[in-house]
C-alpha positions in Angstrom: 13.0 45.9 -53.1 11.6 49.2 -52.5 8.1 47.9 -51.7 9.5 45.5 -49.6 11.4 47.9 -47.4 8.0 49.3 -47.1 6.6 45.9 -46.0 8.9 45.7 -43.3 8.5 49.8 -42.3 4.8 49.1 -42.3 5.1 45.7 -40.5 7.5 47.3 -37.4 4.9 50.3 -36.7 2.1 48.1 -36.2 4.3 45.5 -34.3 5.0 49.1 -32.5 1.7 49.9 -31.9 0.5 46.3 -30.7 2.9 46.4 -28.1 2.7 50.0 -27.2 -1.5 48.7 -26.4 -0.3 46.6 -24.5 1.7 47.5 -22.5 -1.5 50.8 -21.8 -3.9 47.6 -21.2 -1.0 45.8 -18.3 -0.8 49.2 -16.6 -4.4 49.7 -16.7 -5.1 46.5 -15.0 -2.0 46.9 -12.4 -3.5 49.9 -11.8 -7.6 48.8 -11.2 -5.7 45.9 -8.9 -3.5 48.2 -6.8 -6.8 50.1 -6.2 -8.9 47.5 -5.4 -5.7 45.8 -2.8 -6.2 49.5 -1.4 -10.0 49.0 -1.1 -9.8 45.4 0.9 -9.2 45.8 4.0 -5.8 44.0 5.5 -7.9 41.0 7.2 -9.3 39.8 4.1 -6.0 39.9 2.7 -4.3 38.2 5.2 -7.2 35.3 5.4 -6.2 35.0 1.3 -2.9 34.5 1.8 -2.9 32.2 4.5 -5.6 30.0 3.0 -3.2 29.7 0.0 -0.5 28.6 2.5 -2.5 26.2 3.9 -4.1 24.7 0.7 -0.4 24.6 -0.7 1.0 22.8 2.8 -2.0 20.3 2.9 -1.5 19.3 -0.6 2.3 18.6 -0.2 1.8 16.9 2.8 -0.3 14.5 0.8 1.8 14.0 -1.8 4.7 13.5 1.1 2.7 10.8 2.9 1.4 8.8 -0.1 5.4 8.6 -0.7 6.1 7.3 2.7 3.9 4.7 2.8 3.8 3.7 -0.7 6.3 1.1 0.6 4.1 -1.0 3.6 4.2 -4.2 4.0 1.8 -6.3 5.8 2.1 -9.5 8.4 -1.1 -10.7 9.4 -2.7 -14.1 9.9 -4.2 -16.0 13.0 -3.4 -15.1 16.6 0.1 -17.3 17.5 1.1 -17.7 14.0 4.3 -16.2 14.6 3.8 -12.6 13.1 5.1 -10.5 16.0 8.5 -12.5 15.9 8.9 -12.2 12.3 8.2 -8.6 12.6 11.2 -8.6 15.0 13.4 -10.2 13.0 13.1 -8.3 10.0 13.4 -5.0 11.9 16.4 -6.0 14.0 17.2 -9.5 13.8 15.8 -10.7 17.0 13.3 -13.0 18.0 11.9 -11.5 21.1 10.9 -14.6 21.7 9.4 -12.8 25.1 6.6 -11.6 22.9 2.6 -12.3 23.5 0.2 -12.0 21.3 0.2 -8.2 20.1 -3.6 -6.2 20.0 -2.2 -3.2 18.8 -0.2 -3.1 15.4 3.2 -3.0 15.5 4.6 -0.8 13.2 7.8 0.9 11.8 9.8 2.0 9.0 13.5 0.6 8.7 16.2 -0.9 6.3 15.7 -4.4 6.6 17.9 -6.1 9.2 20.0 -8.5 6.4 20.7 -5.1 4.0 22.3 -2.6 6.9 25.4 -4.2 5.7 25.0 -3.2 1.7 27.0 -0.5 0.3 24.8 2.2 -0.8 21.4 3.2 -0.8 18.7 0.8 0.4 14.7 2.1 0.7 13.1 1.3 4.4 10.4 -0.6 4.8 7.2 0.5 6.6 6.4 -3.2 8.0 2.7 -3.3 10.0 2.4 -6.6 12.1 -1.6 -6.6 12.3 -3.2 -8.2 15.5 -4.6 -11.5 14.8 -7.9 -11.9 16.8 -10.9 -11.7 14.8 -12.6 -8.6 16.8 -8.9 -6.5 15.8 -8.5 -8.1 11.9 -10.5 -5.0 10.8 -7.4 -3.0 11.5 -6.5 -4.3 8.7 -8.7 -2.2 6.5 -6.5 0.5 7.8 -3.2 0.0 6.3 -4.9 -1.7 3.1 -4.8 1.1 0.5 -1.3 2.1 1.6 -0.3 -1.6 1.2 2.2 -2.8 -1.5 2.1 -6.8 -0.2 1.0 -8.9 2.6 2.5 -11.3 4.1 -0.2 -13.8 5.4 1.5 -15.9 8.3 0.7 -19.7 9.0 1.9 -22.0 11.4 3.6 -25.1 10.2 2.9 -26.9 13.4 -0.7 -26.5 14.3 -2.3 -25.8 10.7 -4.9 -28.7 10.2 -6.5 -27.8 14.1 -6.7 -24.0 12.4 -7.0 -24.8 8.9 -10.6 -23.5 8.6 -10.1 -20.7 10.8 -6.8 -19.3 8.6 -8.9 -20.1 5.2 -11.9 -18.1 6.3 -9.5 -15.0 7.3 -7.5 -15.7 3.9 -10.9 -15.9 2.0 -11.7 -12.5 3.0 -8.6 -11.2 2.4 -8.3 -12.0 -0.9 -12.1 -11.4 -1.8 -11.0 -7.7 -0.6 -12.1 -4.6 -3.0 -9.1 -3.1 -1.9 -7.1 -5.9 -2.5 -8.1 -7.0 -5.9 -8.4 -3.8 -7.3 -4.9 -2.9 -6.4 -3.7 -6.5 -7.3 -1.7 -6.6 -4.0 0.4 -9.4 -4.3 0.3 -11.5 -1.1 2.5 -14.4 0.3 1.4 -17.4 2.3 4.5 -17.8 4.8 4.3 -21.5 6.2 6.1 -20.6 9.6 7.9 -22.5 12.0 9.0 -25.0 8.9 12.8 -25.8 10.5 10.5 -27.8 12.9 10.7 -31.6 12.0 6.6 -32.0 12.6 6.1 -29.0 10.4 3.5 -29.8 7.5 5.2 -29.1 3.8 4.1 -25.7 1.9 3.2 -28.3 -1.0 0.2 -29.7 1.8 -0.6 -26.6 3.2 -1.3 -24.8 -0.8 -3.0 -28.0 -1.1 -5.3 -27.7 2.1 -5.9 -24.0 1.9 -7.5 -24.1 -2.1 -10.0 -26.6 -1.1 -11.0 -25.0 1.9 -11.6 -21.9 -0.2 -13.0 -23.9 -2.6 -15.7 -24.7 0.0 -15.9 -21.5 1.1 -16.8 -19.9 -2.1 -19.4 -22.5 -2.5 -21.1 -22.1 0.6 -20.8 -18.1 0.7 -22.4 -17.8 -2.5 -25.6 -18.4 -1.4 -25.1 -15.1 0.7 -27.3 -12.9 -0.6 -25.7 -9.7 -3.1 -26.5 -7.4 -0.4 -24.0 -8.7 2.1 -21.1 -9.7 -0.3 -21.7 -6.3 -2.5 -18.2 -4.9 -1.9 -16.6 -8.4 -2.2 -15.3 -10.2 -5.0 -16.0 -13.8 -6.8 -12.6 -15.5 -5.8 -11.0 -18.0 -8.3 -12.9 -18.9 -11.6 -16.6 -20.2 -11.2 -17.1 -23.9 -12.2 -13.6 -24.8 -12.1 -12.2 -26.1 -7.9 -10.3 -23.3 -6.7 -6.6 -22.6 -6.8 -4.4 -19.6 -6.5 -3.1 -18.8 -9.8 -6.8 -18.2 -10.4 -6.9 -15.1 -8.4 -6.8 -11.6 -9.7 -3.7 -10.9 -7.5 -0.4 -13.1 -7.3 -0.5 -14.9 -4.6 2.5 -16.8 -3.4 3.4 -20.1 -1.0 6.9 -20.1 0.5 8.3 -21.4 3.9 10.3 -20.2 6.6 11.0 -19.8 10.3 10.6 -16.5 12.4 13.1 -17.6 15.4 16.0 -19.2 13.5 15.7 -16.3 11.2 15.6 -17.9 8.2 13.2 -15.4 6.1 14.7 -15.1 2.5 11.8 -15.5 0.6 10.2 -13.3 2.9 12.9 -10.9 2.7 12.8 -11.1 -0.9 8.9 -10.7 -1.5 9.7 -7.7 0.2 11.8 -6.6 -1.9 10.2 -7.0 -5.3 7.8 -5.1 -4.1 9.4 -2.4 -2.1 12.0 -1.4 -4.7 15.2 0.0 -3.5 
């Protein structure tokens, strides 16, 4: 017992003395650092300190906006498709049936026009209607990496005269690095389908993957250097369809001035989560 008493005697001074050193060392160095604050003039100082600010403020803002837009949407498809009156309706529940074609996005962040009514909370939407025309589509490169779906508008009514036009746009859509990297879903909306002339989604899916089909084909033969940041769509030596693409991709129907957009609203939704 006795030499253990001394054990713990022994064991308390050096504990003492390690603690004693430093606590000498921490003053020491607060010392040298006060002297060398002394030494700097204020400007410097001031210069530090606001770079710090800065650095912190730029950072947070980053981390604020990737938040924000973490939750966009995108409607795009040919010029006359119906895109700008969807966009309406979702926001507000209007047609604006007064609309022309738009060559500037529209864009905003709301609750969904069918969920202002639910109890409780409900995330906004940032929704981006991109222009259609082919010299504005690369707008869409914009909003891409912010994107969590696109909604890729077709009309019902006047698909076979555009068929090859909206196939070439969808092509390079989904042939995107952005897009298949990030396996953003997308939907093909067949609009305008309340019309009685309206083609099926079962015919359009049907008329879209063999125009890609051909497409692929043809654009193959591009040389590397002018496809090099695109990717092989659909699986080679098989014809083309679209549960063959990296990302899920979607055909539903609906009609942007009736207002009937569930599966829109609910593409939305799996992918913007409340």
């Amino acid at each position: 017992m006795e030499g253990l008493e001394q054990w713990k005697n022994h064991a308390e001074q050096l504990s003492s003395q390690v603690l004693q050193q430093c606590k000498e060392q921490a003053e020491q160095l607060s010392s040298q650092a006060h002297e060398y604050l002394q030494q700097v003039p204020p400007v410097q100082i001031y210069v530090a300190v606001a770079m710090l600010l800065l650095t912190s403020l730029f950072l947070l803002s980053g981390r604020l906006f990737k938040c924000q837009k973490a939750n966009t949407i995108l409607l795009t498809g040919l010029s006359g498709s119906g895109k700008t009156v969807l966009f309406y309706q979702l926001r507000d529940g209007s047609s604006h049936q007064g609309t022309v074609t738009s060559m500037e996005p529209n864009e905003g962040t709301f609750v969904l026009h069918s969920e202002k009514s639910k109890n409780g909370k409900v995330k906004p939407v940032h929704l981006v209607d991109v222009p259609g025309h082919s010299r504005l589509r690369p707008k869409l490169d914009e909003f891409l990496p912010q994107a969590s779906g696109i909604v890729f508008v077709v009309d019902s009514l006047e698909f076979l005269p555009n068929c090859r036009s909206a196939s070439e746009y969808l092509y390079d859509i989904l042939t995107k690095a952005t897009v298949v990297k990030k396996k953003i879903p997308v939907l093909i909306l067949c609009n305008k389908a309340d019309k009685v002339t309206a083609h099926s989604k079962e015919f359009i899916q049907k008329q879209l993957e063999k125009e890609l089909d051909k497409l692929r084909a043809s654009r193959s033969a591009i040389s590397t250097a002018d496809i090099a940041n695109d990717f092989t769509l659909g699986v080679i030596g098989e014809p083309f369809s679209f549960p063959q693409c990296q990302n899920k991709v979607k055909v539903a129907e609906g009609a942007g001035i009736d207002g009937n957009l569930i599966e829109v609203e609910q593409f939305i939704r799996d992918h913007v989560k409340s």
